[in-house]
The first five atom37 places (N, CA, C, CB, O) and aatype in JSON, in Angstrom:
{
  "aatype": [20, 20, 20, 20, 20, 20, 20, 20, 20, 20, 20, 20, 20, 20, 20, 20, 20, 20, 20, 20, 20, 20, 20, 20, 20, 20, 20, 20, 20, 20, 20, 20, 20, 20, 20, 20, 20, 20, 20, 20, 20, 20, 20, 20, 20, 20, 20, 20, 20, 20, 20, 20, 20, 20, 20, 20, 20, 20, 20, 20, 20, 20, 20, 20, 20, 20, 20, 20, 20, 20, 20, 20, 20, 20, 20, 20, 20, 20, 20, 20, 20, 20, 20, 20, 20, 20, 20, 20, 20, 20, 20, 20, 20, 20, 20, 20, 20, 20, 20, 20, 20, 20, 20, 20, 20, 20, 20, 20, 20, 20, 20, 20, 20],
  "atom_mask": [
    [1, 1, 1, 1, 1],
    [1, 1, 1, 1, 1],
    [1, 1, 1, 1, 1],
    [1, 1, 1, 1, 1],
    [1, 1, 1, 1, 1],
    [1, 1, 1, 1, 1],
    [1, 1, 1, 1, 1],
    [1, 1, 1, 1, 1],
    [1, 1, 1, 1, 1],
    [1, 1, 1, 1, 1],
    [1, 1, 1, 1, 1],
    [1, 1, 1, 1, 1],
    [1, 1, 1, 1, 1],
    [1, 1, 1, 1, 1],
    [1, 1, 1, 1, 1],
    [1, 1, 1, 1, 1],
    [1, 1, 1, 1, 1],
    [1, 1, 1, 1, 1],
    [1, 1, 1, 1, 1],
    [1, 1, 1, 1, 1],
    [1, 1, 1, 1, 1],
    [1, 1, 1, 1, 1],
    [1, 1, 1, 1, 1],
    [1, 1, 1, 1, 1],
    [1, 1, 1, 1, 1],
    [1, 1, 1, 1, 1],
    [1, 1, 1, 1, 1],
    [1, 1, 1, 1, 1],
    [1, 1, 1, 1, 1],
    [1, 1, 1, 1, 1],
    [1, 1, 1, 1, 1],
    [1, 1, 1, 1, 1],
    [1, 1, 1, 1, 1],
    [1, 1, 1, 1, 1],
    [1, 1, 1, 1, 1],
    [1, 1, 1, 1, 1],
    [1, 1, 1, 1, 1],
    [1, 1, 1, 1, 1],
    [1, 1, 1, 1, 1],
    [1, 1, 1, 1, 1],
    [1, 1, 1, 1, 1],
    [1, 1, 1, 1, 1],
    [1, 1, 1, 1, 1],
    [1, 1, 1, 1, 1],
    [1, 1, 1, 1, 1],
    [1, 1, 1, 1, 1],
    [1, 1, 1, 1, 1],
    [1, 1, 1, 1, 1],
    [1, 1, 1, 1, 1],
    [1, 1, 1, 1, 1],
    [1, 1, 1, 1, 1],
    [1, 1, 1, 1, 1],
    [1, 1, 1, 1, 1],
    [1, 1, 1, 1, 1],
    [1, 1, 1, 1, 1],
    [1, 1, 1, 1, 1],
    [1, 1, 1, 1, 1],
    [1, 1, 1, 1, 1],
    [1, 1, 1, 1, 1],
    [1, 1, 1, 1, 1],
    [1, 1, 1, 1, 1],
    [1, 1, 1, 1, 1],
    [1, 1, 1, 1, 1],
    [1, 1, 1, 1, 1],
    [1, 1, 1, 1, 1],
    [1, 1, 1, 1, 1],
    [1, 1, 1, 1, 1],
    [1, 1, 1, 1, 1],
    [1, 1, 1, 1, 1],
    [1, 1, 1, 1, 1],
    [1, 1, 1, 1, 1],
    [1, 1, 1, 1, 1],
    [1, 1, 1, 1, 1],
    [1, 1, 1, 1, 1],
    [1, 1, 1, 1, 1],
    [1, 1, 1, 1, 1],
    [1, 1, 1, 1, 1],
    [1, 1, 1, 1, 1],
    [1, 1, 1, 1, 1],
    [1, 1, 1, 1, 1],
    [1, 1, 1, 1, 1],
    [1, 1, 1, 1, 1],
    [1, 1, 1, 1, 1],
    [1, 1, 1, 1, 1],
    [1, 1, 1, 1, 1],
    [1, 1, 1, 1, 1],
    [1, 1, 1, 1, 1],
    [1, 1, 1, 1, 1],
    [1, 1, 1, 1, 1],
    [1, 1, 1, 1, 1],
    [1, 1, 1, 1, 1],
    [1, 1, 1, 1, 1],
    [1, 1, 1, 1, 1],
    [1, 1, 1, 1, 1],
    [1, 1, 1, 1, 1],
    [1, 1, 1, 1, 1],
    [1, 1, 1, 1, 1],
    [1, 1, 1, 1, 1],
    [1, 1, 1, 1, 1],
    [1, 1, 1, 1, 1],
    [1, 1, 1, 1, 1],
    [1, 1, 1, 1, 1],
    [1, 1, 1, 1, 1],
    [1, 1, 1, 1, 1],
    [1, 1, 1, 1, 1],
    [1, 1, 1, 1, 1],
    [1, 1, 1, 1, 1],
    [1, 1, 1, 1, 1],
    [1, 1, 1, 1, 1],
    [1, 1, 1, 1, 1],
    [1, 1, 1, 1, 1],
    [1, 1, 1, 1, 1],
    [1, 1, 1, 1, 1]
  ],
  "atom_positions": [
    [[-14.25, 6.08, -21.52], [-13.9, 7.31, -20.81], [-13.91, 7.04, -19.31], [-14.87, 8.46, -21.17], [-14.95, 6.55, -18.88]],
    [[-12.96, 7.26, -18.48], [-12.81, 7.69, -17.01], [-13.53, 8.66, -16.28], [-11.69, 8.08, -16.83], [-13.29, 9.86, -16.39]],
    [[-14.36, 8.24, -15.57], [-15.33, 9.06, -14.98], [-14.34, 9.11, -13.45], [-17.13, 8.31, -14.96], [-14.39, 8.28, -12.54]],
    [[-13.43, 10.42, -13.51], [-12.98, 10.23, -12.4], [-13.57, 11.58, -11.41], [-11.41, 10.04, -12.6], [-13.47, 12.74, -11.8]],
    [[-14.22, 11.21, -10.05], [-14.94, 12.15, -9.32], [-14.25, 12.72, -8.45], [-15.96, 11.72, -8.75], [-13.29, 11.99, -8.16]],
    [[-14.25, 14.12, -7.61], [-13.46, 14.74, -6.92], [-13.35, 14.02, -5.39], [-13.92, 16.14, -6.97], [-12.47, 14.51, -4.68]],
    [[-14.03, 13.06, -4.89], [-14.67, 12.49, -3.9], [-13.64, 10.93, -4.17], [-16.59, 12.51, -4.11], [-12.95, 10.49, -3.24]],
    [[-13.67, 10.19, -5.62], [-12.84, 9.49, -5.37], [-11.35, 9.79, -5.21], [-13.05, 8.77, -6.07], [-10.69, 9.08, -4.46]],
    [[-10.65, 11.06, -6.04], [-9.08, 11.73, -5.87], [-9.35, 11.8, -4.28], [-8.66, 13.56, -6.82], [-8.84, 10.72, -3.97]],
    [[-9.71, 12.24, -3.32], [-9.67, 12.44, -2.19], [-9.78, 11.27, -1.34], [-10.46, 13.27, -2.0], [-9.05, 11.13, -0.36]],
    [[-10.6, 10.51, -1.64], [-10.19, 9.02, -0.97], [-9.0, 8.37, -1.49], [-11.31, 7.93, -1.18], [-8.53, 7.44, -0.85]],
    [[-8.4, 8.78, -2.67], [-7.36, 8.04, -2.76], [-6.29, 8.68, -2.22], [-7.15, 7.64, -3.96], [-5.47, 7.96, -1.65]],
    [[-5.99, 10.39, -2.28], [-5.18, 10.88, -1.33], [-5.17, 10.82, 0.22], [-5.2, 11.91, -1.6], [-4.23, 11.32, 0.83]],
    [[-6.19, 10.23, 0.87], [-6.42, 10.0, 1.86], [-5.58, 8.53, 2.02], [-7.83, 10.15, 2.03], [-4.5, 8.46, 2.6]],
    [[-6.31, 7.31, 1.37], [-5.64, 6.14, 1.77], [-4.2, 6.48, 1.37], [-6.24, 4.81, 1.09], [-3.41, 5.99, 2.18]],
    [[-3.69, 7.05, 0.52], [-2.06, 6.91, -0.1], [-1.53, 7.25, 1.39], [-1.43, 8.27, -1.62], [-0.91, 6.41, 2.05]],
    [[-1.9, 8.85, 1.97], [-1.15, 8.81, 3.15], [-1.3, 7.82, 4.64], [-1.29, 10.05, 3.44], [-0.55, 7.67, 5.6]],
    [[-2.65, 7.25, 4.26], [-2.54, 6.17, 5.51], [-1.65, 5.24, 5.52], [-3.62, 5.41, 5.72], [-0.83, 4.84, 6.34]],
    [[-2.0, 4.92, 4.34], [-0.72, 3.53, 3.72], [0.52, 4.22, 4.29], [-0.46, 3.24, 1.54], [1.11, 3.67, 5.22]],
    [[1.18, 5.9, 3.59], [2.46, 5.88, 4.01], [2.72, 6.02, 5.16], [3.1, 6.58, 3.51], [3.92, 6.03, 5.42]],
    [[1.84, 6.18, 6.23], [2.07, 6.66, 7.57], [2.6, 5.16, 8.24], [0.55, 7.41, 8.31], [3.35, 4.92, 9.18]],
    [[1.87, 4.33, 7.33], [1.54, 2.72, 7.72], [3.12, 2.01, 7.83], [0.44, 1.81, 6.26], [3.6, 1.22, 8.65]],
    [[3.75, 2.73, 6.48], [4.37, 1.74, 5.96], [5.87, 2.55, 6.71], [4.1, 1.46, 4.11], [6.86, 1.91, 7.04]],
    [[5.73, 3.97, 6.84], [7.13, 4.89, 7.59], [7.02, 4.21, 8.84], [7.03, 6.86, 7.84], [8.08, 3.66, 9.15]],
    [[5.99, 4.03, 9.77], [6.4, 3.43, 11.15], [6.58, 2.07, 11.33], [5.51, 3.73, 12.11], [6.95, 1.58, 12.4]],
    [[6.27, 1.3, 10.11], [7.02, 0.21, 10.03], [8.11, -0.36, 10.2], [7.0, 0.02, 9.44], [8.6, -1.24, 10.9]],
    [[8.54, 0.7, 9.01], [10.1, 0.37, 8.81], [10.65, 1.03, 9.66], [10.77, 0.66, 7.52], [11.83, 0.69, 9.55]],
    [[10.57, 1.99, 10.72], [11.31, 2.58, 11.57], [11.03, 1.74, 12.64], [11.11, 3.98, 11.74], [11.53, 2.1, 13.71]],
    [[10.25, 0.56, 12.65], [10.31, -0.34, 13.84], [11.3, -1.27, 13.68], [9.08, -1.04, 14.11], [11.95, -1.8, 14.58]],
    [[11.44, -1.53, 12.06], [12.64, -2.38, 12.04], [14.1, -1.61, 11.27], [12.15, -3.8, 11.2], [14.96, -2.25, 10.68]],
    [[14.09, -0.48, 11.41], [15.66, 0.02, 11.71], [15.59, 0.51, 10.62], [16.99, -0.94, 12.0], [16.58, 0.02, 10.09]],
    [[15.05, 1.24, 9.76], [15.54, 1.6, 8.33], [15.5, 3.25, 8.61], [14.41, 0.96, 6.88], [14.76, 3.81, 9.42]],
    [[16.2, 3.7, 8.0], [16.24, 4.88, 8.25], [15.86, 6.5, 7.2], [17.43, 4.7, 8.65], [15.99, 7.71, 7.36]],
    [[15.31, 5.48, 6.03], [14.56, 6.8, 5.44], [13.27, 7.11, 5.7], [14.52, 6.81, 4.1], [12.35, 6.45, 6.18]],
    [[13.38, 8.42, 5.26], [12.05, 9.48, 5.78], [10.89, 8.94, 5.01], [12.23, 11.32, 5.38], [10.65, 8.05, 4.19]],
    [[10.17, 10.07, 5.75], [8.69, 9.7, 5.25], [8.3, 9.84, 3.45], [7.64, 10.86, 6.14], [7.47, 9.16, 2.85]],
    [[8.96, 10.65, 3.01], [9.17, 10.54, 1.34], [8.93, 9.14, 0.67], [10.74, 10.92, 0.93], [8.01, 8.78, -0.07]],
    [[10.3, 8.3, 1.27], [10.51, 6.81, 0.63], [9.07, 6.03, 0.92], [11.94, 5.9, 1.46], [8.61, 5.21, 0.12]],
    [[8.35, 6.48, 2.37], [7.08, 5.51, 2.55], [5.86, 6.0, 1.43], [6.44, 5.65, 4.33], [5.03, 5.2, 0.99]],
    [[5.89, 7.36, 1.06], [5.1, 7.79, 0.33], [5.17, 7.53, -1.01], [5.05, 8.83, 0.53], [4.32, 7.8, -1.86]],
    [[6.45, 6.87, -1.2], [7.07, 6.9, -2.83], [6.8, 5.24, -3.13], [9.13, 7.45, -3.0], [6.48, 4.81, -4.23]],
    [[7.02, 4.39, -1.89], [6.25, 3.2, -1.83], [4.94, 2.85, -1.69], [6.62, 2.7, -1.13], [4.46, 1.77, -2.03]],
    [[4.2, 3.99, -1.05], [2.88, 3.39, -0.94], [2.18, 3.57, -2.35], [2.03, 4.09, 0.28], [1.43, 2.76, -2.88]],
    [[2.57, 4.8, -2.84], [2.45, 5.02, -4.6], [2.58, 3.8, -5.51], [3.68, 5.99, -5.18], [1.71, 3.26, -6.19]],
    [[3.7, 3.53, -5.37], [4.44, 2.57, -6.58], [3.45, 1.1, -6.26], [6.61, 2.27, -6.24], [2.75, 0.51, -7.09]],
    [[3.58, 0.87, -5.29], [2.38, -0.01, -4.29], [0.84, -0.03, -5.12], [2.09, 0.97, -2.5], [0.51, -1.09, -5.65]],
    [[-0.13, 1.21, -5.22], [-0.91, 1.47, -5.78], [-1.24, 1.36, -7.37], [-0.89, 2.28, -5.34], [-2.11, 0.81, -8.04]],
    [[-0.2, 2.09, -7.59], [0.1, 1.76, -9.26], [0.11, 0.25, -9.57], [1.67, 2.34, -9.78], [-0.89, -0.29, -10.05]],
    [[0.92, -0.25, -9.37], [0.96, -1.95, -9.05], [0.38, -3.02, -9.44], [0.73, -2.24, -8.05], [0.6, -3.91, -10.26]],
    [[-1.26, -2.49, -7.9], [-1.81, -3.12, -7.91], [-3.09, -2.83, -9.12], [-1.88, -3.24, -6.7], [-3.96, -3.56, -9.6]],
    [[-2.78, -1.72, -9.26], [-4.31, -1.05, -10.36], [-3.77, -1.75, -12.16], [-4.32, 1.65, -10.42], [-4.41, -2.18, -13.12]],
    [[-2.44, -1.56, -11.91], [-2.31, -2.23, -13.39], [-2.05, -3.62, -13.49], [-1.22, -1.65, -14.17], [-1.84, -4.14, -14.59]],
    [[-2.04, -4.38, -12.24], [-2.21, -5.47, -12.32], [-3.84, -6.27, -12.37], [-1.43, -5.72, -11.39], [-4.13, -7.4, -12.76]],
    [[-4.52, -5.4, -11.93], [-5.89, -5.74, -11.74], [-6.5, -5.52, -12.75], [-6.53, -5.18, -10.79], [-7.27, -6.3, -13.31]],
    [[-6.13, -4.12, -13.19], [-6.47, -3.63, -14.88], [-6.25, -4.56, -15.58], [-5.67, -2.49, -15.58], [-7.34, -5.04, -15.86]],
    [[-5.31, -5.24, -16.14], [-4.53, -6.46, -16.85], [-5.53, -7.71, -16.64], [-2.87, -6.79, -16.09], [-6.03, -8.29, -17.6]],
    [[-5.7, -7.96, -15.69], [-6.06, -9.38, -15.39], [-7.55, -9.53, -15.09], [-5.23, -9.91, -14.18], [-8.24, -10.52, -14.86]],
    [[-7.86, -8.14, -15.19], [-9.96, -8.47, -14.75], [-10.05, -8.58, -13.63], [-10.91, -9.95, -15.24], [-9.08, -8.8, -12.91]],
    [[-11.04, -8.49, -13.27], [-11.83, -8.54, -11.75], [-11.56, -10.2, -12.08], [-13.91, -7.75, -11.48], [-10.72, -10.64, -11.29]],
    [[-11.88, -10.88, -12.7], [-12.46, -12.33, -12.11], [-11.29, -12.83, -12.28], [-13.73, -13.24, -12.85], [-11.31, -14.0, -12.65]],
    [[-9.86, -12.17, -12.08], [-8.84, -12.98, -11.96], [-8.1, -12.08, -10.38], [-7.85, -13.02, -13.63], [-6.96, -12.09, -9.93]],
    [[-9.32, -11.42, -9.93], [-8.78, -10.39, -8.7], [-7.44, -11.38, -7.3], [-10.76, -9.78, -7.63], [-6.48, -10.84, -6.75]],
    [[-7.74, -12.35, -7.18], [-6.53, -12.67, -6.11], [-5.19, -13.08, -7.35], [-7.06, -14.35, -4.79], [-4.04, -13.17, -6.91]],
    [[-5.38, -13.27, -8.52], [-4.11, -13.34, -9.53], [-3.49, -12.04, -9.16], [-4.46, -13.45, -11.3], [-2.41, -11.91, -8.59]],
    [[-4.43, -10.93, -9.62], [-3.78, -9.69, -9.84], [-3.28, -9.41, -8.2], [-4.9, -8.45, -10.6], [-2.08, -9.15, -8.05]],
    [[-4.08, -9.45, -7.12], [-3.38, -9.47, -5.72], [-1.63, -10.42, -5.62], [-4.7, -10.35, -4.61], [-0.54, -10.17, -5.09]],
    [[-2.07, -11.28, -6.27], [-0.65, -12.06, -6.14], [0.82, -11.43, -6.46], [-0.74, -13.22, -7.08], [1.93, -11.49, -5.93]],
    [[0.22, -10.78, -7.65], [1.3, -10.53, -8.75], [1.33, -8.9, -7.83], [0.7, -10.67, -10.9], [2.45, -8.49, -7.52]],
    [[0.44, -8.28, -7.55], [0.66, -7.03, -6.98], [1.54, -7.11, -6.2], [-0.29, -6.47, -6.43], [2.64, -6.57, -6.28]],
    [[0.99, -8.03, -5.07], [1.94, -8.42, -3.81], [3.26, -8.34, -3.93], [1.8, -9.72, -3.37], [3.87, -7.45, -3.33]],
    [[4.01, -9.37, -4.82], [5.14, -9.73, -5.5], [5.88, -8.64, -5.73], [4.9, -10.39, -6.63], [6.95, -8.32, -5.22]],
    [[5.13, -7.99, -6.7], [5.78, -6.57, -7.71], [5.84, -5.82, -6.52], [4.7, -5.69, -9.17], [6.94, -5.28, -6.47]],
    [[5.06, -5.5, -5.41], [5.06, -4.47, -4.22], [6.53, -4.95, -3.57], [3.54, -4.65, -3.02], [7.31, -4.03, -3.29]],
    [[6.9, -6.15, -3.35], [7.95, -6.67, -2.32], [9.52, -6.29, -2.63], [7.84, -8.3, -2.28], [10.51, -5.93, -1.99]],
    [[9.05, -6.69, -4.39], [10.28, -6.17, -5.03], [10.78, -4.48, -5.02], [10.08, -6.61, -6.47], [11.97, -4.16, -5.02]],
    [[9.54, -3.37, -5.02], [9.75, -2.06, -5.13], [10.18, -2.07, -3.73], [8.56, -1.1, -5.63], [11.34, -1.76, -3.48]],
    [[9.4, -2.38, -2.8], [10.19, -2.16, -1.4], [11.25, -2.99, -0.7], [9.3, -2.14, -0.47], [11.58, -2.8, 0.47]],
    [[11.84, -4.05, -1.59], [13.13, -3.83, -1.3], [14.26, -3.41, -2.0], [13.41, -4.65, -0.91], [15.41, -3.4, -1.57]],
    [[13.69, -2.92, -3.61], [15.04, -1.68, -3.87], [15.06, -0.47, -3.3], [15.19, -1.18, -5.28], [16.11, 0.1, -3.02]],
    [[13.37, 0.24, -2.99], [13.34, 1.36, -2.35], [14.15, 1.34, -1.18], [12.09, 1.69, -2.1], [15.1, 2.07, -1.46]],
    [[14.32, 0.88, 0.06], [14.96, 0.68, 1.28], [16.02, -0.6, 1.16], [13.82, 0.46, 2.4], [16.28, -1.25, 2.18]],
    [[16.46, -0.85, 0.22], [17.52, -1.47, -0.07], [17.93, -2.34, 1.26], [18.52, -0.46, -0.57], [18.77, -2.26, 2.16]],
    [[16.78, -3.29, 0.84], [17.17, -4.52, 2.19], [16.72, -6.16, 1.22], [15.67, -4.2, 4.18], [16.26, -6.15, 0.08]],
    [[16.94, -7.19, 1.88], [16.43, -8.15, 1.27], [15.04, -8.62, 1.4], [17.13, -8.99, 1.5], [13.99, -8.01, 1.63]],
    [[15.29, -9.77, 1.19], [13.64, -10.26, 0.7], [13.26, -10.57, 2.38], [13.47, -12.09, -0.67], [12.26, -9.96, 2.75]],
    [[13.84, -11.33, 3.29], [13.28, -11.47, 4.11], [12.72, -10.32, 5.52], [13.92, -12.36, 4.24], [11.99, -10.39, 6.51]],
    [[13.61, -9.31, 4.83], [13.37, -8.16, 5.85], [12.02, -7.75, 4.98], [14.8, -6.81, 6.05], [11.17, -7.16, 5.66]],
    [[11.72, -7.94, 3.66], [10.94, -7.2, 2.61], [9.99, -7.5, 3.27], [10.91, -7.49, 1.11], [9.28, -6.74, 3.94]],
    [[9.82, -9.34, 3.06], [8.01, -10.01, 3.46], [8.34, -9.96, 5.07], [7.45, -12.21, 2.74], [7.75, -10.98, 5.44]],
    [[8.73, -9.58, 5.86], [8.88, -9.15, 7.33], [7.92, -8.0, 7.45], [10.45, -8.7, 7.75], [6.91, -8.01, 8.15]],
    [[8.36, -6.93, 6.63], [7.72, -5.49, 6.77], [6.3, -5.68, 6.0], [8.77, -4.16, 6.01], [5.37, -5.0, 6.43]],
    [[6.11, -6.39, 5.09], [5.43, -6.12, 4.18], [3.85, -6.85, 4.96], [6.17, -6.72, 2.7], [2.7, -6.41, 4.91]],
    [[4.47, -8.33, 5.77], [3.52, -8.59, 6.43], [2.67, -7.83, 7.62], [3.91, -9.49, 6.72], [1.48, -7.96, 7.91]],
    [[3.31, -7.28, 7.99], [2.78, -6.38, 9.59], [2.12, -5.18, 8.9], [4.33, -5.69, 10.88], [1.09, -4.75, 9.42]],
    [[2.62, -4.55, 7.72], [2.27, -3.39, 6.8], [1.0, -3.99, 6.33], [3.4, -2.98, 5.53], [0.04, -3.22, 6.25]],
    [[0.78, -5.46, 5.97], [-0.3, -5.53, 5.48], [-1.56, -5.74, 6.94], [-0.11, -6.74, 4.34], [-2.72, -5.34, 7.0]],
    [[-0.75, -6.49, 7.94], [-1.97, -6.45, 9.19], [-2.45, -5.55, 9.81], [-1.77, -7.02, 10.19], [-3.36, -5.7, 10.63]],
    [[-1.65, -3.94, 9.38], [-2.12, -2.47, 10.57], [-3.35, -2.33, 9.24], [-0.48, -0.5, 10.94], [-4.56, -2.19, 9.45]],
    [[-2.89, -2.39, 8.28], [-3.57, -1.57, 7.19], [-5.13, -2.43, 6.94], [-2.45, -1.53, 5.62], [-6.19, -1.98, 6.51]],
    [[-4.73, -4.13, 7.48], [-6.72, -4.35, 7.45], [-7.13, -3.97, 8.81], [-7.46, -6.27, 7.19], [-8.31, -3.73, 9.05]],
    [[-6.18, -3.9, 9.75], [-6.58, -3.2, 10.75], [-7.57, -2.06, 10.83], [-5.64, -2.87, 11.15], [-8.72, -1.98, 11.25]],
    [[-6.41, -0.92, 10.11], [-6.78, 0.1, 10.11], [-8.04, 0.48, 9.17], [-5.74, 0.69, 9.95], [-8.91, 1.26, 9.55]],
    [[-8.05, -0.13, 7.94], [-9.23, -0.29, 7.28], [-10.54, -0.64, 7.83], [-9.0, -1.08, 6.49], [-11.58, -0.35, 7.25]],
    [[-10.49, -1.28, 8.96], [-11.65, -1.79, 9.58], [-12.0, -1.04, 10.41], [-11.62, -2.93, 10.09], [-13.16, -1.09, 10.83]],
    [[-11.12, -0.17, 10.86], [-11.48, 0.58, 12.29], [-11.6, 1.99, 11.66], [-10.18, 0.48, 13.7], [-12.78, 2.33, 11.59]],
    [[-10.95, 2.68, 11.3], [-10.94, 4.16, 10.15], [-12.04, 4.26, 9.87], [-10.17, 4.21, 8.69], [-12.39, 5.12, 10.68]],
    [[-13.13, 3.96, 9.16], [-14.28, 4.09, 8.89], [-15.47, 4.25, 9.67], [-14.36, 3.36, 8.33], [-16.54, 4.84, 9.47]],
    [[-15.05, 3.61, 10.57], [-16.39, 3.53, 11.87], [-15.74, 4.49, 13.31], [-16.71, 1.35, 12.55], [-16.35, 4.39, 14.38]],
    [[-14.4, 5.45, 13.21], [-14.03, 6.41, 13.96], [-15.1, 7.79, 14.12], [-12.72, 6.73, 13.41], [-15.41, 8.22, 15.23]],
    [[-15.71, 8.51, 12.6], [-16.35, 9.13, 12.67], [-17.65, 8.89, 12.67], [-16.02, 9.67, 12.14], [-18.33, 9.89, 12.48]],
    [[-18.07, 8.18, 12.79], [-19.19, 7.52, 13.13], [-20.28, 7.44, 11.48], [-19.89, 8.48, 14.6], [-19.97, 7.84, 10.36]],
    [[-21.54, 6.81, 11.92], [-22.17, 6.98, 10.52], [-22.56, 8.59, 9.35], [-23.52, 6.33, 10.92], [-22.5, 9.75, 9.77]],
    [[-22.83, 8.31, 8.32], [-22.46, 9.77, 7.44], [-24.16, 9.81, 7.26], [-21.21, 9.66, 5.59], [-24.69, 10.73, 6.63]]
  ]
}
């Protein structure tokens, strides 16, 4: 059984929109021109991804399942914004450097709980 808590749905609606905020000013740095929907519909598909890839493969195969996430993520975002692979791992890299960025710094904004 899934013990799912109201505290984790809210951290995950929280990161989904960081991710999409992450991933819309991305791609509007490099010229794409859909709305914030498509970043939200990627940062989703993104999530899913990685949870059933990790699900699948166990914790003690966790950078497999990162691999294969990665991969499967590159491919959704470049049919979603219909560009190629090198514009894909272009965006996908800088998307991944705001977001440990932002992961590192987000947490320690409001100070200790």
């Amino acid at each position: 059984m899934i013990d799912v808590t109201l505290a984790a749905v809210i951290v995950f609606l929280i990161s989904l929109v960081v991710s999409a905020i992450i991933i819309y000013v991305v791609t509007k740095l490099f010229g794409e021109k859909e709305g914030f929907g498509t970043a939200l519909l990627t940062a989703l598909i993104g999530a899913i991804i990685y949870a059933a890839a990790y699900y699948f493969l166990r914790p003690e195969l966790g950078w497999l399942a990162s691999l294969i996430g990665g991969i499967a993520w590159l491919i959704a975002l470049g049919v979603l914004y219909e560009i190629g692979w090198l514009k894909a791992l272009g965006i996908a890299i800088i998307v991944w450097i705001i977001a440990a960025i932002v992961s590192f710094v987000l947490p320690t904004v409001i100070g200790p709980l």
